[in-house]
C-alpha positions in Angstrom: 3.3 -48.5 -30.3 3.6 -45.0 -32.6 0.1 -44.4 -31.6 0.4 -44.9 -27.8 3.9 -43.1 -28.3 1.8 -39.8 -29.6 -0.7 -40.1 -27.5 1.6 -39.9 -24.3 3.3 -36.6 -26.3 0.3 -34.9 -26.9 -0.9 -35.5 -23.1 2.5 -34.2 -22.1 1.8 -31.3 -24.1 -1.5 -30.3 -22.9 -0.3 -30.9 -19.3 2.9 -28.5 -19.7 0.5 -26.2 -21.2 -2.0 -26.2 -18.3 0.4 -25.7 -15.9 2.3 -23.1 -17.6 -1.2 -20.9 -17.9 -0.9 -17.4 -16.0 -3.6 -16.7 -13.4 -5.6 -12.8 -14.1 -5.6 -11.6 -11.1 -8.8 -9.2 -10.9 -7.4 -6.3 -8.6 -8.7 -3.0 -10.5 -6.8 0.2 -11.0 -7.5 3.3 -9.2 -7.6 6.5 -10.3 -4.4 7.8 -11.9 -2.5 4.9 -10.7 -2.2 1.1 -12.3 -1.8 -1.9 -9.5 0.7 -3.5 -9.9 0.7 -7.7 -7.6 4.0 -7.8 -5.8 5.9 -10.3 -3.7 9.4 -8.7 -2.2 10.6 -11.8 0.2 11.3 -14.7 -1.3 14.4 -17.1 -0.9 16.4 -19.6 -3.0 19.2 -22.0 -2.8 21.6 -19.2 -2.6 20.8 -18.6 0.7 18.0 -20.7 2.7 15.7 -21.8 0.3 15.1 -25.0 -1.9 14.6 -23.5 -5.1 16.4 -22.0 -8.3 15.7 -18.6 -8.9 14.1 -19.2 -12.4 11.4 -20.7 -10.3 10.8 -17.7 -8.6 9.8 -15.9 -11.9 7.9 -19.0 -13.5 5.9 -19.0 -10.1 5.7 -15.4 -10.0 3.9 -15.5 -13.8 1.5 -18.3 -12.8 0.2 -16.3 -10.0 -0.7 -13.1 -11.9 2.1 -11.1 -10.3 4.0 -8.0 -11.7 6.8 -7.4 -10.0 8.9 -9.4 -7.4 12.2 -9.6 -5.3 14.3 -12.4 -4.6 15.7 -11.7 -1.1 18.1 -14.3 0.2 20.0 -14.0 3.2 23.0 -11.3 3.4 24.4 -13.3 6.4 22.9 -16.8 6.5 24.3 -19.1 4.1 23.6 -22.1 4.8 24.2 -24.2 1.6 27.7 -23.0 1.2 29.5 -26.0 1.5 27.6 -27.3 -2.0 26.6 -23.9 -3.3 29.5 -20.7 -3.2 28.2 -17.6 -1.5 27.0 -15.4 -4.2 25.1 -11.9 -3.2 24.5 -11.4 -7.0 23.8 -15.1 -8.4 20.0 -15.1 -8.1 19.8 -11.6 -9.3 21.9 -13.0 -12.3 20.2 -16.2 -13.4 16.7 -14.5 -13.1 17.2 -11.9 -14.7 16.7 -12.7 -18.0 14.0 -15.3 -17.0 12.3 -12.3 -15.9 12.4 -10.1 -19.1 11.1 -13.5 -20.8 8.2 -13.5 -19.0 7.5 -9.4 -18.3 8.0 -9.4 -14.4 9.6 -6.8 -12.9 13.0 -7.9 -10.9 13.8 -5.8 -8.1 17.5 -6.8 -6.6 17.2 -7.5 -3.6 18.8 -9.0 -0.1 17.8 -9.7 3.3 19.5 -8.6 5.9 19.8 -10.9 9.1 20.6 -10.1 12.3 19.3 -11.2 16.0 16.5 -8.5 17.8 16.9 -6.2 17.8 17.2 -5.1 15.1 16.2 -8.2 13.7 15.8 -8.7 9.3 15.4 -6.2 7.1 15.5 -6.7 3.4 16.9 -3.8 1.3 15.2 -3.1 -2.0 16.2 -1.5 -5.0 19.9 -2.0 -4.6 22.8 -2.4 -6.7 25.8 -4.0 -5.2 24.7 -6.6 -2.2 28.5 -7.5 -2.1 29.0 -4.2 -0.6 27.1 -4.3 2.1 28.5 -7.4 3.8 29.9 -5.5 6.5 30.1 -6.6 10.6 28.3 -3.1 11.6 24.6 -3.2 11.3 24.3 0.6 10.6 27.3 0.6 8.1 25.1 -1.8 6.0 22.1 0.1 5.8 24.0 2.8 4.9 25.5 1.5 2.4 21.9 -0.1 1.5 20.7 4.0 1.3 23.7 5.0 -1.0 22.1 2.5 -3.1 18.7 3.9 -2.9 17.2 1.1 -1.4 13.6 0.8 -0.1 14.2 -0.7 3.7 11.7 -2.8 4.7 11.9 -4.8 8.4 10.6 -7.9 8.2 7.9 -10.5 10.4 8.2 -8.1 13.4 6.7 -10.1 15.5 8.3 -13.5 14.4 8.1 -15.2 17.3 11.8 -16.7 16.7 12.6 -13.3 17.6 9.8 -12.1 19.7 8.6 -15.2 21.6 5.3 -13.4 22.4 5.0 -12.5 18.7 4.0 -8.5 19.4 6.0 -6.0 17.5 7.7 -3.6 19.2 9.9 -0.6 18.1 13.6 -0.6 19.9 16.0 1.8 19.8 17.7 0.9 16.6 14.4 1.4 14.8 13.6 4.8 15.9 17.2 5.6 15.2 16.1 4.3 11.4 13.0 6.0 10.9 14.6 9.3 12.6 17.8 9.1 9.6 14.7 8.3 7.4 16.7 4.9 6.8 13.4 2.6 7.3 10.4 2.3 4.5 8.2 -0.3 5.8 7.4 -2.5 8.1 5.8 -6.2 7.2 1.9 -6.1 8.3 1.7 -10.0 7.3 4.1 -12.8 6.3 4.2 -15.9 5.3 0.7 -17.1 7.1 1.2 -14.4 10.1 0.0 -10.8 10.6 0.8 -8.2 13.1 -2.4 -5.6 14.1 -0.3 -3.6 15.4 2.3 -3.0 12.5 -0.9 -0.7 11.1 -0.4 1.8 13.8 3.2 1.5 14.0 3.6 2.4 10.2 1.1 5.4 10.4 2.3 7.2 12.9 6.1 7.1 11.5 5.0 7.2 7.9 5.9 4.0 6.7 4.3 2.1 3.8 2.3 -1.1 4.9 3.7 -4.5 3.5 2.8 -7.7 3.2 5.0 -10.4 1.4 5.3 -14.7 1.1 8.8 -15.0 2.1 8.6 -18.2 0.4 11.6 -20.9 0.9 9.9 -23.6 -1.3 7.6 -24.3 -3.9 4.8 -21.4 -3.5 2.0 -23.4 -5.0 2.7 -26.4 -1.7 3.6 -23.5 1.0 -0.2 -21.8 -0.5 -2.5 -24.7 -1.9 -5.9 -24.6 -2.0 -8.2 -25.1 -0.3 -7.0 -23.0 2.6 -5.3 -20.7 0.8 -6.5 -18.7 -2.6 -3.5 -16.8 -3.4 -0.3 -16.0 -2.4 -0.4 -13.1 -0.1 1.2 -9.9 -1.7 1.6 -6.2 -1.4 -0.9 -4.3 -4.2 1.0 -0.7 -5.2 -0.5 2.2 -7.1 2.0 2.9 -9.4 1.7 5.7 -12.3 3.1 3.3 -14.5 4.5 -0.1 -15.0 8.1 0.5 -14.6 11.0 -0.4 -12.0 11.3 3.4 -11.6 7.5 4.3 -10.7 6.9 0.8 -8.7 10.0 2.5 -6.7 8.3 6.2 -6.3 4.8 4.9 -4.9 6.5 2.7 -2.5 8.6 5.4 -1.3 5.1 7.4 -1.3 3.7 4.8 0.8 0.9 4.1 -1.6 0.4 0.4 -0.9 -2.2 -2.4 0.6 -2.0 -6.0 1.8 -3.8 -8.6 0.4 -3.8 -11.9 2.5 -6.7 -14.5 2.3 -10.2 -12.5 2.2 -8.2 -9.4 3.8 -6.9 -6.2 2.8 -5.2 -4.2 5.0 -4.1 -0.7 4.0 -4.5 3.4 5.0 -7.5 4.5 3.7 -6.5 7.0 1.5 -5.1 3.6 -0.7 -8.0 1.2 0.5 -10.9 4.0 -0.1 -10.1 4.3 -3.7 -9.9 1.2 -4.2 -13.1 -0.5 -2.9 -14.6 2.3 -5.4 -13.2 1.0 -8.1 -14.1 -2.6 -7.0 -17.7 -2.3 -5.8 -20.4 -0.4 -8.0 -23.9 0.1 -7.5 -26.4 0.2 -10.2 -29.6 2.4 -11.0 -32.7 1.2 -9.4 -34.5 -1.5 -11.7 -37.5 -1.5 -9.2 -39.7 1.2 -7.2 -42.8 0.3 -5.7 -42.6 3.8 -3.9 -41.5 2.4 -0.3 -38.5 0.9 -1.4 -36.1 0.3 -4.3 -34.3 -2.6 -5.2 -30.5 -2.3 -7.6 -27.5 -4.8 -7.5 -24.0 -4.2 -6.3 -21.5 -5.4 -8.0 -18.0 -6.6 -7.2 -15.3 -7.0 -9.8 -12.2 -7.9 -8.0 -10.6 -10.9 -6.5 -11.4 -9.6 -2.8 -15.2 -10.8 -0.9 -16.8 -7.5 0.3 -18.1 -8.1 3.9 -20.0 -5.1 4.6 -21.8 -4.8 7.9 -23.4 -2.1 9.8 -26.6 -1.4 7.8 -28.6 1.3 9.0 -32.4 1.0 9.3 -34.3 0.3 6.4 -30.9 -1.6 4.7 -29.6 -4.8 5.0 -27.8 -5.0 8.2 -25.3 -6.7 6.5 -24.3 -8.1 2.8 -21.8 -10.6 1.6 -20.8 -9.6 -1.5 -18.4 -12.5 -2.9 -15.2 -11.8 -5.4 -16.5 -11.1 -9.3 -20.2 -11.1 -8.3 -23.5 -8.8 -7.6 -26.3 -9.2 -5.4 -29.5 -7.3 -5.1 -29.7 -4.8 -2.7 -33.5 -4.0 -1.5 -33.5 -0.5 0.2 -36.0 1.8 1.4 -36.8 4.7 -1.2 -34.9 7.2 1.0 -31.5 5.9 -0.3 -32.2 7.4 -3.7 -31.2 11.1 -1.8 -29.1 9.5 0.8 -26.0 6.7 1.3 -26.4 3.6 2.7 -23.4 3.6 4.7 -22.0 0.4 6.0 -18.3 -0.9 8.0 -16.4 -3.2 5.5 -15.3 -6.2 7.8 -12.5 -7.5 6.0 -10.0 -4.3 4.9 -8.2 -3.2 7.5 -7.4 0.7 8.4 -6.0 0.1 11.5 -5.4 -1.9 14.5 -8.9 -1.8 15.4 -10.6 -0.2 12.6 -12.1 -1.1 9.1 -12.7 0.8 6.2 -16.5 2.8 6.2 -17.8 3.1 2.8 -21.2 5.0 1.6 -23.0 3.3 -1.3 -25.2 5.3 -3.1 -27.4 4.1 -6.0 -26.4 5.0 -9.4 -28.5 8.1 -11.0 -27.8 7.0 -14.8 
């Protein structure tokens, strides 16, 4: 019986410890900026959600993220008759939870109204108790006295918008013209809106992408048709509340959902470089060279669009290389190619030229 008795509390052991084990998530820094794995929508049993908000940041750790939000609803409440309406009580049980483990906790709250103008979740606050208020533009006010990074949220949510299309109303304009919007949600949950893209380049707004989780993430995300949560990637100088808050202010943020990333390309550029090298020649029979291209993030590279005398198109799969056979005139010039899956726009992808190495 002692034998059977330690036998069960070592397999107990080992299973708490596998499921406890953090996932690396292989999304490479760019240039002068660290990228930091974010998820700002999320919910828990304080407003609409089924979870405690220690979950959040145990779920948060085991899928490689950085830096989340736990946004429940300003308005909606409706678990009040077993739980009391508190703005701050997820903020305060997480919290510490979230030192523990070295995830950044951004207070949040969503805001929920009918469309327009529909939710919004304010970032970066302080005080959500202040910003109960009846009139909608009162609470973002009060949300911008705060400092708080506004996002709107599932545009097109078809709750909202039965034909699911975004669309800008008044009341938006109005917000981006007081500078009193941030962002706009490109992809939630499992949807994404094409034309948020457009709608956040041409007002300057940073380009988000977010779970907006109610229960456990690892059922709402399991394999095998789903790899990862989706999240927003921001460049960041540093790995601080204060910096995460200056590049999303500076709009310097992507969308990772499934095999897609969808982000301006002066944020999507830099980082495909960073991701996808290509490597001297190892082979010249004098018509044509052969070198591998190598991939070491988390994100399949699509590329299509060969030009003559290139591939027409390569797969290049998440942490791999291929070989690349060329003709000779790509030592002087770039093999330029269209990469399918990140997103610059509504109807365009990212171009990249790839150029053997020299060294």
């Amino acid at each position: 019986m002692k034998t059977r008795t330690l036998f069960i509390a070592i397999l107990l052991t080992v299973t708490l410890n596998l499921t406890a084990q953090r996932r690396v998530v292989n999304m490479p820094d760019i240039p002068g900026y660290v990228t930091l794995k974010c998820d700002f929508h999320m919910h828990t049993v304080f407003s609409d959600g089924n979870v405690w908000p220690t979950q959040r940041i145990g779920e948060a750790w085991r899928d490689g993220l950085d830096a989340i939000s736990i946004t429940d609803h300003l308005e909606y409440q409706p678990h009040r008759q077993y739980i009391p309406t508190d703005h701050n009580a997820a903020w305060e049980i997480a919290r510490s939870t979230a030192a523990n483990y070295n995830i950044i906790l951004i207070m949040g709250t969503e805001i929920t109204r009918g469309m327009p103008p529909g939710h919004l979740n304010a970032l970066f606050i302080t005080e959500p108790d202040s910003l109960v208020k009846d009139d909608f533009m009162q609470v973002i006010e009060a949300a911008i006295e705060q400092g708080a990074f506004i996002q709107w949220n599932h545009p097109g949510w078809k709750s909202q918008q039965p034909d699911g299309i975004p669309r800008m109303y008044d009341v938006h304009r109005e917000l981006i013209a007081r500078g009193w919007m941030h962002g706009i949600e490109y992809y939630n949950d499992v949807e994404f809106y094409p034309l948020v893209m457009d709608m956040c380049r041409d007002n300057r707004l940073a380009v988000m992408g977010n779970s907006d989780v109610h229960g456990v993430i690892s059922e709402e995300f399991s394999a095998p048709q789903y790899s990862h949560r989706p999240m927003t990637l921001v460049f960041a100088r540093e790995r601080t509340p204060e910096s995460l808050r200056e590049a999303m202010f500076a709009r310097r943020t992507v969308v990772w959902y499934g095999d897609f990333l969808a982000g301006f390309e002066e944020n999507v550029a830099p980082f495909f470089r960073a991701a996808v090298t290509a490597g001297k020649p190892f082979r010249d029979d004098g018509k044509s060279i052969w070198f591998e291209l190598t991939n070491i993030s988390d994100l399949p590279m699509e590329l299509t669009g060969g030009p003559e005398g290139a591939p027409a198109a390569v797969s290049l799969p998440a942490r791999s290389s291929v070989i690349i056979k060329a003709d000779r005139r790509y030592l002087d010039e770039p093999v330029n190619y269209e990469v399918s899956n990140i997103i610059t726009g509504t109807n365009t992808v990212l171009k990249v030229a790839i150029r053997p190495s020299a060294d």
